[in-house]
Structure formats: C-alpha cells, structure tokens
N, C-alpha and C positions, 0 to 999 in steps of 0.2 A: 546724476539727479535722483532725490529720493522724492516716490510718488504717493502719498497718502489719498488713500479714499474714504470719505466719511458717511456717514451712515443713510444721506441723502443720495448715492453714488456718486456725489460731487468729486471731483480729485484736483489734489494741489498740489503741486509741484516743488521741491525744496533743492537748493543748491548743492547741499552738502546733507550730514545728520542731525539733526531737528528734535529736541527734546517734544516730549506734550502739551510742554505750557507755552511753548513756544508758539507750536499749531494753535492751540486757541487765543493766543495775542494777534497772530495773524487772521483769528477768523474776527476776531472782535472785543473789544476792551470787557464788554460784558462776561463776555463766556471766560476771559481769563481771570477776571476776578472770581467768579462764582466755579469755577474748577477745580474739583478735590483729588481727581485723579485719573484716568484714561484706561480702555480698553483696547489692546492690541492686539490684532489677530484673535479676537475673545480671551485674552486673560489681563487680568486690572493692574496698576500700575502706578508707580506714581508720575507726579505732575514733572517732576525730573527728569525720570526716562527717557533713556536716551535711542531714537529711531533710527536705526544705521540702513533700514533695507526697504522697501515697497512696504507698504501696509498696508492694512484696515484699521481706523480706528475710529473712536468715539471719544468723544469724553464726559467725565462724568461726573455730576452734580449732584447739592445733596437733594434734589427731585428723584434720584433714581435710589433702586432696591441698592444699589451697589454703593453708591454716594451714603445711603445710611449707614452700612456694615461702616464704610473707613471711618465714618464719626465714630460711632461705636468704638472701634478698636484705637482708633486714637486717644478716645477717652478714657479708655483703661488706661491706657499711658500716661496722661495727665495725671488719674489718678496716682500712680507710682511718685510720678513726681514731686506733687503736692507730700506725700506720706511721707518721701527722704526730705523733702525740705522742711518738715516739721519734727519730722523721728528721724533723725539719722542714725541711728545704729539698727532701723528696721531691715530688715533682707527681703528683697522682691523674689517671686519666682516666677509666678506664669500670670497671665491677664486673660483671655479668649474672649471672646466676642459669643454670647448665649444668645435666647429668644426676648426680645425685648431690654435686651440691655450688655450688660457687663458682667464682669467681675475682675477681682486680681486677689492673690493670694501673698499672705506676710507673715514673715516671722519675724515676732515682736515678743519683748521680756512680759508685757503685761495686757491682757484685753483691752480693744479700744471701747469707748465710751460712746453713749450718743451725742457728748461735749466733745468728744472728740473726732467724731463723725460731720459735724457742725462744721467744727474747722479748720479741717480737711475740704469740704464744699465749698469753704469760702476763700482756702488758697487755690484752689481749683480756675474759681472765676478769676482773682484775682495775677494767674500764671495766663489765662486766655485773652486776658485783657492787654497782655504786652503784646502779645501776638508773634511770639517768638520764633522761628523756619524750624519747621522740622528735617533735619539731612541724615543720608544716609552714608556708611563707611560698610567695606566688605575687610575681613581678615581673616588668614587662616586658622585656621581651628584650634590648634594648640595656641597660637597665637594670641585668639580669643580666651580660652581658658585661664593663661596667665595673667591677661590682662583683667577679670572678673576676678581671679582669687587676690588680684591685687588691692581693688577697692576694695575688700572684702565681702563678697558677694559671692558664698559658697554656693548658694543654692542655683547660681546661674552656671557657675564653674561646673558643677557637677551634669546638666542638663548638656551643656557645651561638649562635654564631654565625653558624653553617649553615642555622639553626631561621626559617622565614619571620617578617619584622620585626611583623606584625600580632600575631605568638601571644604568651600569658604562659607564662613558665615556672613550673614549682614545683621550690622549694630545700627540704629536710629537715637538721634539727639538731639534735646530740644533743651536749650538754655545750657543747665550744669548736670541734666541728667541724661545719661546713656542708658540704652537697654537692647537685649536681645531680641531679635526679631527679625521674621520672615519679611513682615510688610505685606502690602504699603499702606503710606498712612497718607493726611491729610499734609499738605504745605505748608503750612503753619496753626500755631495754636490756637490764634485770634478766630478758626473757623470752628469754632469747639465755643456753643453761646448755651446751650437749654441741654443741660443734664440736671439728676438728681440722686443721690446719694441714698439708697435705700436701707440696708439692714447691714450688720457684722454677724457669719457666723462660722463655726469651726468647721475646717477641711484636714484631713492626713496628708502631708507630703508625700506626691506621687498615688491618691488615695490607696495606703498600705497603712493598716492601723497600727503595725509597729514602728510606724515613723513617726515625726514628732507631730502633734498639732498644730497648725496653723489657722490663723483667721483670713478670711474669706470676707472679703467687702462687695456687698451688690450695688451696682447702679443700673440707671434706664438714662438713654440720651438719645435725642431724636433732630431733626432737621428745624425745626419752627416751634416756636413760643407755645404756638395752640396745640399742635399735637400731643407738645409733652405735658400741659393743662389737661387734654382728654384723656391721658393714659391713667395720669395721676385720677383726675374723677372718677373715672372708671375702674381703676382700685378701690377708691373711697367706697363706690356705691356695690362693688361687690363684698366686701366687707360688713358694712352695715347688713345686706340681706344676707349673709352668711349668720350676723349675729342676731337677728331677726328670726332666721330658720332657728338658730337653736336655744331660744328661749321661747318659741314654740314648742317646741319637742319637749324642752325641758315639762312645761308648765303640763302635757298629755300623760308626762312621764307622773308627776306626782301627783295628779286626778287619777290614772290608772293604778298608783301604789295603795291610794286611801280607798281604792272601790274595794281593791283585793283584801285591804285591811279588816273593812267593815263586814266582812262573812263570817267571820271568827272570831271580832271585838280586837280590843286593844293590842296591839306585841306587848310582851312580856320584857322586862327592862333589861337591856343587855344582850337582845338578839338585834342584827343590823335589819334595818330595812330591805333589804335583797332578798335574806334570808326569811324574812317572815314573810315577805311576798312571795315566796317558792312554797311557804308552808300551805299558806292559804291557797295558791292555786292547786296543789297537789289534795287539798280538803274539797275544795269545789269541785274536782274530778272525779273523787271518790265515792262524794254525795249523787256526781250524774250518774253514775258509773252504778249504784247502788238502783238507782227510779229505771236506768233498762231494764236492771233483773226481773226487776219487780211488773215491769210491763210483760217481760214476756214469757213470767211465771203465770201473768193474768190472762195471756192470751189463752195459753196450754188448756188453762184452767175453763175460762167459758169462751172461750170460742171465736171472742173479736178483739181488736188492739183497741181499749180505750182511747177516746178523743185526748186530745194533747192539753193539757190544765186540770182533767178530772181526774178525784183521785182512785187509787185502788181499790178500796175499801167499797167507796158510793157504787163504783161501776158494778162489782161483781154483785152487794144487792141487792140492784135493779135488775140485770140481767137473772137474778134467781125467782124473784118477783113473777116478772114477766112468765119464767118456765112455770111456775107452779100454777098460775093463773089460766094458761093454758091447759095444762094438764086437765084444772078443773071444769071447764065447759067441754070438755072433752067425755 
C-alpha cells in the first residue's frame, strides 16, 4: 500500500504506485482539472509522476507561487514551438523562467520584427488552443546528443554535451516539438490561456561576446485574464511617468541653459550649448569670486563687512563721513 498525506494531514491510501494526477481525480474531478503539477516531499513535479513510496504531497494550481513558475516555463516552451513551426531553420537554446515572465534565446539568419513578433503570439494561442499533452522521455546523454545534432539543433547538442557522460537527460514534447529540459511542466498546452509577447533583443551565446549573437524574445504570462491586464497597465502607467519625468527635466534643463546664457548675451555661432554653458558659469564664478575680494579688501579697509546689496564704493563714503564728522565735534 502506498500512503499519501496531503497538506490537510488527511491520508489516502493507494493499492499500488499512484501517479499525481491520479491522487487529484481521486480527491475530486475539480482539482484534476485545475492541476498543473504536484509537490512531493517539497519538490514540484509533474501531474505524471509517478509515487512508488509514502508521501507528502500537495498539489498544485495555477493559485499557487509554484503553479505560476510552471506556466511560466511552459510558456517559454510554447514559445519555441510557435518560432520552429514558423522559422524552421531557427535553432533553440535555452528558455528560463526570469521575474515576471520569460524568455528563450534563437539563432535565426535574420532579426525578428515586431510583424514577426505578432505572429508568433498568435501561433502561440493558436498551439494552446489544441491543447496538446505535454510528456516526458529520459535518454542517455550521448544518446541525447545524437539525437539533437540529428534535427539539427547544435546549440542543444552542445549544452547536452557538457552534462557528465554517466547522467540521463529528460526531453518534453508537445505536438512535433521536442526540447531539453529539466522540468516540469504543465499537462497540457490548453492550460497556457494569458501571456504576452514583449520585446526582441540581442544576447551572446553562453553570454561570451565572442560567441555568436543571438536574439532573446521576452514574455510575461500569468494565471488569469486580469492579472495579466494589471501587469500590462501597470507598465503602461510606469512608462508614461517615466516620460512625464523626463520632459520635466528636460524643459528645467533648457530654462537653466537660457538663464546661464543671459549673463554674457548670446553664444557665439558654432560653440554647443554645453560648452557655452560651462563658459558662462565659469564667468559667473569669476564675477562672485571677484565681489569677496572686494568685500574683504573693504573690511581690512574700514573696519566692518558691508550689508549684502551695497556697494563698495557707497559703504566706504559713508563710513569716512561719519569718521570725519566725529573727529570734528570732537
């Protein structure tokens, strides 16, 4: 008997070994629909896995921190797939699951486009809409190797490669495309509904800038409709106050050019603006720089620091004034 305990302490008891998707058809038609993958003894799994011993387990939906990650990374997978069934002569390499979304890396003869980025998005949906099983195969290494440099898929062959010759690999496929990978993923594609396709930009294979360039596709994909609406807004409106901030900045920037301008009259044609802004504040210096001397030649001179706006000339005088004046009632 294998005995599963679930995260209630509840335990259920199975006759023999008991996949995950299993346990949740037996807890309930709900939870096996809505099950992207399971937690065994604390490490995630897919809905295939197979339970040979006692457990702990849970399972996991896309409700959970864990249930988003396997969308996530299933989505880079889709991604791939979408990109060979449109470019086939493109080469996959790696996909990883980042902060708020995706990526996958490609080497392609020619940059993709944002026409081309379009649709790619819309094989995307339209590969999730079949809803195809994602399954998994394990091979050995060399094994794998051959079989990657066979579709032509160096950049997988070579990764495979690196992998000590003792280990088995595991491969995932969904429809007609295969790919390398640790796992696990989602059961099918049809649970892949609210991603979005964000930017193309260049990465180095293996980041080593004497390797070749490759393009780098970002996505975000989330569990529900509305999340991925607020993420998107919420880009939107950081954006706009980004561009907000800096046509503020900007408009301080060319008030503060034409202040510094106006001390010394017009630039002269064919100095830049930067440059006669340094002129001018380096003349404004010079002129402050020039009214200390001059204050505290007048102090030395009679005796008190003039009030701040009068000038040299008036102060001293007055203050001679005054002396002689006294002198005379004296």
């Amino acid at each position: 008997m294998i005995q599963i305990t679930l995260p209630d302490a509840s335990k259920r008891e199975y006759p023999q070994a008991v996949t995950v998707a299993e346990v949740a058809a037996s807890i309930g038609a709900g939870l096996a629909k809505a099950a992207l993958g399971g937690k065994v003894d604390g490490k995630v799994v897919d809905t295939s896995y197979l339970i040979e011993k006692d457990s702990a387990l849970s399972i996991i939906t896309a409700k959970d921190a864990d249930g988003l990650e396997l969308i996530r990374h299933s989505t880079a997978h889709l991604l791939a797939y979408a990109v060979k069934e449109l470019f086939p002569e493109a080469q996959v390499t790696i996909g990883p699951v980042i902060e708020n979304g995706f990526y996958y890396d490609f080497a392609y003869k020619r940059p993709f486009t944002p026409e081309d980025l379009a649709a790619i998005e819309k094989r995307m949906t339209e590969l999730a809409a079949k809803d195809e099983p994602v399954t998994r195969r394990v091979l050995p290494r060399d094994e794998a190797v051959a079989h990657f440099k066979s579709i032509g898929e160096h950049y997988k062959a070579e990764i495979i490669a690196s992998i000590p010759a003792n280990e088995d690999v595991s491969l995932y496929r969904e429809g007609t495309f295969e790919d390398l990978c640790r796992g696990p993923h989602v059961p099918s594609t049809g649970k892949l509904k609210f991603f979005k396709l964000m930017k193309v930009a260049g990465a180095y294979w293996r980041g080593d800038h004497r390797n070749e360039m490759l393009q780098r596709v970002y996505g975000t994909a989330w569990a529900t409709k509305d999340e991925l609406q607020q993420y998107l807004t919420m880009l939107e409106e950081a954006e706009n106050a980004t561009t907000a901030s800096w046509a503020r900045s900007w408009t301080c920037s060319i008030s503060m050019t034409m202040r510094l301008a106006s001390c010394s009259g017009t630039p002269r044609a064919g100095r830049s603006g930067r440059a006669w802004s340094s002129t001018c504040a380096r003349s404004t210096r010079t002129t402050a720089t020039r009214r200390s001397r001059a204050r505290r030649s007048l102090t030395r001179r009679c005796g008190k620091r003039p009030a701040t706006g009068t000038s040299t000339a008036t102060t001293c005088s007055r203050r001679r004034a005054r002396n002689a004046s006294t002198r005379s009632s004296r």
